[in-house]
C-alpha positions as CSV (number, residue, x, y, z in Angstrom):
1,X,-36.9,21.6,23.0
2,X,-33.5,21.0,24.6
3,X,-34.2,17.7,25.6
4,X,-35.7,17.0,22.3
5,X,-32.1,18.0,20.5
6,X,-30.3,16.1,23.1
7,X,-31.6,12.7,22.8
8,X,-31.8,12.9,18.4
9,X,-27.7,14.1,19.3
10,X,-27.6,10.8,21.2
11,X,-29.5,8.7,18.8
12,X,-26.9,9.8,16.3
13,X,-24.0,9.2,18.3
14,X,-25.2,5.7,18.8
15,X,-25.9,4.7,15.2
16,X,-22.8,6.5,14.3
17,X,-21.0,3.8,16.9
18,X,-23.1,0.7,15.6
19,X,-22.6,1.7,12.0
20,X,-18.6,3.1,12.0
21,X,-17.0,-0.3,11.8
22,X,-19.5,-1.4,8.5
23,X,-18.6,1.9,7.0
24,X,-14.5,1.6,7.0
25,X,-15.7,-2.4,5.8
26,X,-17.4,0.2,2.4
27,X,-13.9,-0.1,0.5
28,X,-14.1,-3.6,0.8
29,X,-15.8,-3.8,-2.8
30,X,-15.1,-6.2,-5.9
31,X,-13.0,-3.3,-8.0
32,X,-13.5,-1.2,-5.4
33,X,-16.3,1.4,-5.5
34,X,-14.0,3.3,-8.0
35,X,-14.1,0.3,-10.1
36,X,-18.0,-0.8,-10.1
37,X,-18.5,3.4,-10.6
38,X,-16.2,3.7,-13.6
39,X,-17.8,0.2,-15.1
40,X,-21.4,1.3,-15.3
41,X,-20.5,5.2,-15.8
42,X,-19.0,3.5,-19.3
43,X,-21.4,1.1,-20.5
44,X,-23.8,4.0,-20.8
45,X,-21.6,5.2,-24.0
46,X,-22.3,1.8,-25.1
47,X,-25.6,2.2,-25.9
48,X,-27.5,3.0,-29.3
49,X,-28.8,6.3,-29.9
50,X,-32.7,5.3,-28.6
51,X,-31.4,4.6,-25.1
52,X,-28.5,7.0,-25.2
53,X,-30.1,10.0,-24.0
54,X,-32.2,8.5,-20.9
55,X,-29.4,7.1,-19.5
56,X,-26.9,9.7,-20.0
57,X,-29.8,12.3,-18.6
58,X,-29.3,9.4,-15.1
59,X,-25.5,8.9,-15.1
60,X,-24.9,10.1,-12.0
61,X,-27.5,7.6,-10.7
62,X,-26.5,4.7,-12.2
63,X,-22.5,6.1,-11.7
64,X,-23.5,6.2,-7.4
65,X,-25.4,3.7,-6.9
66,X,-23.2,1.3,-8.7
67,X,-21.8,0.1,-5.4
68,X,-25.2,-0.4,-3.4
69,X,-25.0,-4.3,-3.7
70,X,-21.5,-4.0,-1.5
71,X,-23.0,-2.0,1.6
72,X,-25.9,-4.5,1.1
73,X,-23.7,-7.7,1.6
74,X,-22.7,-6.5,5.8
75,X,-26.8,-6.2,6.3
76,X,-29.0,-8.2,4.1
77,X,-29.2,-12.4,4.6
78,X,-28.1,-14.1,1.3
79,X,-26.6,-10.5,-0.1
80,X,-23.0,-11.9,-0.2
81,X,-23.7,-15.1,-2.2
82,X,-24.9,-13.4,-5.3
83,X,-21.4,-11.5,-5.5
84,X,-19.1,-14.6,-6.6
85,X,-19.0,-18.8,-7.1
86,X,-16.9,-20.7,-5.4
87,X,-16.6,-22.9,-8.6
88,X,-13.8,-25.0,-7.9
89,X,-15.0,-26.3,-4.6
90,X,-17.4,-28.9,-6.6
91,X,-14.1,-30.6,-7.9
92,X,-10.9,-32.3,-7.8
93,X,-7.8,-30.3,-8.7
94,X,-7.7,-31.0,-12.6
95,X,-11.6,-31.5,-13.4
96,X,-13.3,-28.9,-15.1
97,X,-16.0,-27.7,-13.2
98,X,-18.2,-26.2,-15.6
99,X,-18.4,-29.6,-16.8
100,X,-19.4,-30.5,-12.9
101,X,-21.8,-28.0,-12.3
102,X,-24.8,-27.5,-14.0
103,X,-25.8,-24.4,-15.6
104,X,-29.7,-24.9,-15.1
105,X,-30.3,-23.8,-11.4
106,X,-32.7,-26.4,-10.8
107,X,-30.4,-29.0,-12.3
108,X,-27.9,-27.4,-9.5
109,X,-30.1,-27.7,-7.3
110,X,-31.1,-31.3,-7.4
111,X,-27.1,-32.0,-7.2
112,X,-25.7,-30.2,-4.7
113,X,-28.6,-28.5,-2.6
114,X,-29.4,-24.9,-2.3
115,X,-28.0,-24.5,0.9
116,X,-24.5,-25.8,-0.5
117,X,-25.3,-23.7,-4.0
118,X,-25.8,-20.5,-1.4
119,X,-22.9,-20.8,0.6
120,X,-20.3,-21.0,-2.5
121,X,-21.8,-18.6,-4.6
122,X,-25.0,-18.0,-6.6
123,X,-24.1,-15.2,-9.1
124,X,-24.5,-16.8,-12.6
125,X,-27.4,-17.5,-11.4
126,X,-28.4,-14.3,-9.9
127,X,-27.7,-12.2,-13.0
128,X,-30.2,-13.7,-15.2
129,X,-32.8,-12.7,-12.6
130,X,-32.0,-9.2,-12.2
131,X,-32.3,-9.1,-16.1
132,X,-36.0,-10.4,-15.8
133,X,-36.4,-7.6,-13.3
134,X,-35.0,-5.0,-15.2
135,X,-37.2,-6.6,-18.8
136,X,-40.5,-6.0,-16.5
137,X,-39.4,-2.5,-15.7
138,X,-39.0,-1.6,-18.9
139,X,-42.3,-2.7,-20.4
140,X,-44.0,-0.9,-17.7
141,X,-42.0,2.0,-18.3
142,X,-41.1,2.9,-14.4
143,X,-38.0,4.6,-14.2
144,X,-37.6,4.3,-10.2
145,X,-37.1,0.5,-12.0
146,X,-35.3,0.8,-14.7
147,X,-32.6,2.7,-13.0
148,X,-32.9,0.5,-10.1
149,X,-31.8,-2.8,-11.6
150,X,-29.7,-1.1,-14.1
151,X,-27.3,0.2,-11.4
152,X,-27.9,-3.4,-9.3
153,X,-26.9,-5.3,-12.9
154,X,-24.2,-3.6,-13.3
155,X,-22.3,-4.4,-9.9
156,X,-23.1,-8.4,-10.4
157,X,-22.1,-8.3,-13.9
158,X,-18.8,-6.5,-12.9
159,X,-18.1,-9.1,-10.2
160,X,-19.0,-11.8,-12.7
161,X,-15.6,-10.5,-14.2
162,X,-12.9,-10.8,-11.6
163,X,-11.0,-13.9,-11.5
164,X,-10.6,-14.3,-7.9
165,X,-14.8,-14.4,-7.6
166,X,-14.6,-17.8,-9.3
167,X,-12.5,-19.5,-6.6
168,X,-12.4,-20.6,-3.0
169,X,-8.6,-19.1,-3.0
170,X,-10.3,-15.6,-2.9
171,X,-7.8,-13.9,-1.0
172,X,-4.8,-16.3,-1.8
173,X,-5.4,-17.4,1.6
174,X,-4.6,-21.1,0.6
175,X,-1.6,-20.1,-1.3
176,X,0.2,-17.5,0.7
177,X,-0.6,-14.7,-1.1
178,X,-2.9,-13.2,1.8
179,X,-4.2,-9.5,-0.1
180,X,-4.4,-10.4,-3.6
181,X,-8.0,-9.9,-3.7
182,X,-7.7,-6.1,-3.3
183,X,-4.5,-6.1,-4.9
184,X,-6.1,-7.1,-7.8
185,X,-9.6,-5.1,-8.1
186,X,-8.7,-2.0,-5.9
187,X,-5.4,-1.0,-6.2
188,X,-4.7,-1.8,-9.8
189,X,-7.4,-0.2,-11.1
190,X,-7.1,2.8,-8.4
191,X,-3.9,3.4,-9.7
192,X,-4.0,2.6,-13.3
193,X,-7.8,3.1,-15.0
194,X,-7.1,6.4,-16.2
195,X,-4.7,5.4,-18.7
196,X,-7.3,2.6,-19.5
197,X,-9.0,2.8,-23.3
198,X,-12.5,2.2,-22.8
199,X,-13.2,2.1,-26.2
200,X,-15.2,-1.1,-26.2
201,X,-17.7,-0.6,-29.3
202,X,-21.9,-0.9,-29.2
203,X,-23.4,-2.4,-26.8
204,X,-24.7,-6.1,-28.6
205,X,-28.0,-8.1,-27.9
206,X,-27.7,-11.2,-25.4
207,X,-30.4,-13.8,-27.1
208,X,-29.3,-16.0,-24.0
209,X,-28.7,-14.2,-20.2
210,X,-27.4,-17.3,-18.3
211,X,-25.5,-18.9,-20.7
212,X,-23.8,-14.9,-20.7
213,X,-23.6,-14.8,-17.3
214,X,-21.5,-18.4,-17.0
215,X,-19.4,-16.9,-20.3
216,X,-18.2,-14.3,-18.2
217,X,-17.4,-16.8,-14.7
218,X,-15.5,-18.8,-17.4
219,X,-13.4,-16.3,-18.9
220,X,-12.9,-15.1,-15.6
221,X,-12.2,-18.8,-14.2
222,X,-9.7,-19.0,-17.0
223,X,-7.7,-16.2,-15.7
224,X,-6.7,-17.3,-12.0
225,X,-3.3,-19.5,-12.8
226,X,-2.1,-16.3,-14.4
227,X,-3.2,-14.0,-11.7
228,X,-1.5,-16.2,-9.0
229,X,1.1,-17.2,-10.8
230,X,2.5,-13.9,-12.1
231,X,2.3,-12.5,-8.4
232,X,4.2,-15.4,-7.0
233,X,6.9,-14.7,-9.4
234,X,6.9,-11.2,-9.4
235,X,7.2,-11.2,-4.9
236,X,10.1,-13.7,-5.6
237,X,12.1,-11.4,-8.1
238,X,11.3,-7.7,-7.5
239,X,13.7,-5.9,-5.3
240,X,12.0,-6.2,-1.4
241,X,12.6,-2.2,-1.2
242,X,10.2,-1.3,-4.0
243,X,7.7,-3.3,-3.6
244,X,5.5,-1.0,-1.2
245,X,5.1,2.4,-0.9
246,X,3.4,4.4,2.2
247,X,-0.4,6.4,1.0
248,X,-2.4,9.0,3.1
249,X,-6.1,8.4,3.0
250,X,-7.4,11.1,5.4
251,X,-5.3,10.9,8.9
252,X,-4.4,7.0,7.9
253,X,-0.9,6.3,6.5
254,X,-1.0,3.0,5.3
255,X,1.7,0.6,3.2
256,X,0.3,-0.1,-0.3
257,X,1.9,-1.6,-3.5
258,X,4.0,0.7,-5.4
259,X,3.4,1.8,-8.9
260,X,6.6,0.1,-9.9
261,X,5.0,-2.7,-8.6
262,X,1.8,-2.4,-9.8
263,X,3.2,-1.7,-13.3
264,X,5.2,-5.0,-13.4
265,X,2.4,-7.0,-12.3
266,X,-0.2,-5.6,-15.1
267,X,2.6,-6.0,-17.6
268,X,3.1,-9.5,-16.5
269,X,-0.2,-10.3,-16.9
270,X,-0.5,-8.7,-20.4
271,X,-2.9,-5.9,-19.1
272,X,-5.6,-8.4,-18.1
273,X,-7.4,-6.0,-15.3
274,X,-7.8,-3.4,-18.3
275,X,-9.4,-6.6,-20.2
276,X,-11.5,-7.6,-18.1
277,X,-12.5,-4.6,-16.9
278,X,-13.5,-3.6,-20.7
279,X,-15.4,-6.5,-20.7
280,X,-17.6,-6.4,-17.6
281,X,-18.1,-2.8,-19.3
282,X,-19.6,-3.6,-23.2
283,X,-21.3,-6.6,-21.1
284,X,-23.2,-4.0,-18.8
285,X,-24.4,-2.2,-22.0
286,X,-25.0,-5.2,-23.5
287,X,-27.3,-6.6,-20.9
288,X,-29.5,-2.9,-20.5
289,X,-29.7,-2.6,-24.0
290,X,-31.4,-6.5,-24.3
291,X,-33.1,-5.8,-21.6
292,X,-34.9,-2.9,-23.2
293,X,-35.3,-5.0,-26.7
294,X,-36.5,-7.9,-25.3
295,X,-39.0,-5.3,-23.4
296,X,-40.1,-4.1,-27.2
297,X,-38.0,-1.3,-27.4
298,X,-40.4,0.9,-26.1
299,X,-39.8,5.0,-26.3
300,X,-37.6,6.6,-23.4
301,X,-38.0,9.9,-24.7
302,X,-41.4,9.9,-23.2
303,X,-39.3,9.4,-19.8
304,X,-37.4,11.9,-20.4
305,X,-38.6,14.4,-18.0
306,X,-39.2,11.8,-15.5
307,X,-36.3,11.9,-12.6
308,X,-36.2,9.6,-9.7
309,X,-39.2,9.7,-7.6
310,X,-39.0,11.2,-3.8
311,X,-40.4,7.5,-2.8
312,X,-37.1,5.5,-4.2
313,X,-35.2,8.1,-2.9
314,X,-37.2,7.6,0.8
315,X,-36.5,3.6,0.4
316,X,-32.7,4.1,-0.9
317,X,-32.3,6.0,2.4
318,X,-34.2,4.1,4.5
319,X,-32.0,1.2,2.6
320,X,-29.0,3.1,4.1
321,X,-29.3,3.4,7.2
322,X,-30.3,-0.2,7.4
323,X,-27.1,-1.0,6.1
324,X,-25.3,1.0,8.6
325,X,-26.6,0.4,11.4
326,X,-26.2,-3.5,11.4
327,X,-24.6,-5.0,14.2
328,X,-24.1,-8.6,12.4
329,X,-22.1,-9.1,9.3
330,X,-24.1,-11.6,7.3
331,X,-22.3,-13.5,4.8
332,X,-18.7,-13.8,3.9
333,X,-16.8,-10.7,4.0
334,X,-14.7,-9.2,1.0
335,X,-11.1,-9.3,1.9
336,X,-9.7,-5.3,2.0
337,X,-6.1,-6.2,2.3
């Protein structure tokens, strides 16, 4: 019996040592895993009164697991691609890649390759196939399903929606402004989504998921001069001394923006993190909620009393550990400073 509690001790001392270095790489999330949370916590009060109560009954589900797709991305081949596009690596500075790249993924395909389409990005592309996922579950009524690719959705539809997921400048590592990235989609909205109104209306039907999903890497393509720009100018002028302030997250002190800072920036920008975060919100909603018409609107109430079954919850953990204990980061990692 000893030796028995022994060696499980050791076992989880060793996955603990495999897994710790993936697990401080967690906060490394597109709007940080208080972001993606808040997103599809919200889009649930976007919904119509027939879909309302089901998913309000599974908030805290779709609320946690909101974030899965990010501890995915360290352990699962091809995880990372569906999280951004590299757009503007198909083009010239000055073209317009959407008028480069084709929306159609076999048209894509036939242009550039699916090994070139993988390693700068898939997740237009992506989104409309989760929504095909999430349709079937629906119509066959399985909720381990429906709250499944609901949660999944969410986090690529939220990504969909951050400006810097749209470029090869991710981090403003080609522009000296190395941090940007979790300037950007952590700290701001760490720091300032409570004051956020999230009063974003019903959620609406999408007649037309991919042409969505490219609507949102557009607007959000749109959107990058402004976000580097404004930080350029704001570094140059602010007063060095306020710029960053010192935060306490456990034993760690570690320098951070300030709010004065933060403030500036956001104002600079004419509050486009609460926009676009708003957005990726009535989006979310808007995707479940054609999801479940395009299914035939069938009754959730006769879900009602269904929770989610011990088997998902066996596969989610399994799912877990996977994820930490992976030696090998696959894909490109998501800056965290």
């Amino acid at each position: 019996m000893q030796r028995t509690t022994i060696l499980r001790t050791a076992a989880i001392c060793l996955l603990l040592a495999v897994a710790w270095p993936f697990l401080l790489q967690r906060d490394a999330a597109a709007w940080g895993f208080y972001g993606h949370r808040r997103i599809n916590r919200m889009a649930v009060f976007t919904l119509p009164p027939p879909m309302f109560g089901f998913y309000k009954r599974h908030i805290d589900y779709i609320t946690d697991h909101a974030t899965d797709p990010d501890s995915r991305r360290y352990a699962v081949e091809g995880e990372a691609a569906r999280h951004y596009i590299d757009i503007d690596h198909y083009v010239k500075p000055g073209e317009d890649p959407f008028a480069v790249v084709p929306e159609q993924w076999d048209m894509a395909v036939k242009k550039f390759s699916e090994d070139t389409l993988q390693a700068y990005g898939i997740v237009p592309w992506f989104i409309p196939q989760m929504y095909a996922r999430l349709v079937n579950a629906f119509k066959r009524g399985n909720v381990d399903r429906i709250l499944y690719y609901s949660a999944e959705i969410g986090h690529y539809i939220g990504d969909a929606h951050v400006p810097l997921h749209t470029t090869e400048n991710y981090n403003g590592q080609m522009t000296g402004q190395h941090g940007i990235h979790a300037f950007w989609e952590s700290r701001i909205p760490e720091t300032s989504a409570e004051e956020y109104d999230h009063f974003v209306g019903r959620a609406k039907y999408i007649a037309d998921p991919l042409a969505a999903a490219w609507a949102f890497v557009t607007a959000s393509h749109a959107a990058l001069d402004t976000v580097f720009t404004m930080e350029r100018e704001l570094q140059q002028r602010f007063p060095e001394s306020e710029k960053y302030t010192y935060d306490q997250r456990g034993r760690n002190t570690f320098q951070t923006q300030s709010k004065e800072f933060i403030r500036a920036y956001e104002q600079s920008m004419g509050g486009m993190v609460e926009r676009r975060m708003n957005a990726a919100i009535l989006a979310v909603g808007s995707f479940w909620y054609s999801a479940w018409v395009d299914a035939g609107q069938p009754n959730l109430d006769r879900l009602e009393e269904k929770g989610v079954s011990d088997s998902l919850k066996q596969v989610l953990k399994a799912e877990e550990e996977l994820w930490k204990a992976s030696s090998k980061q696959k894909g490109r990692p998501e800056p965290n400073e």
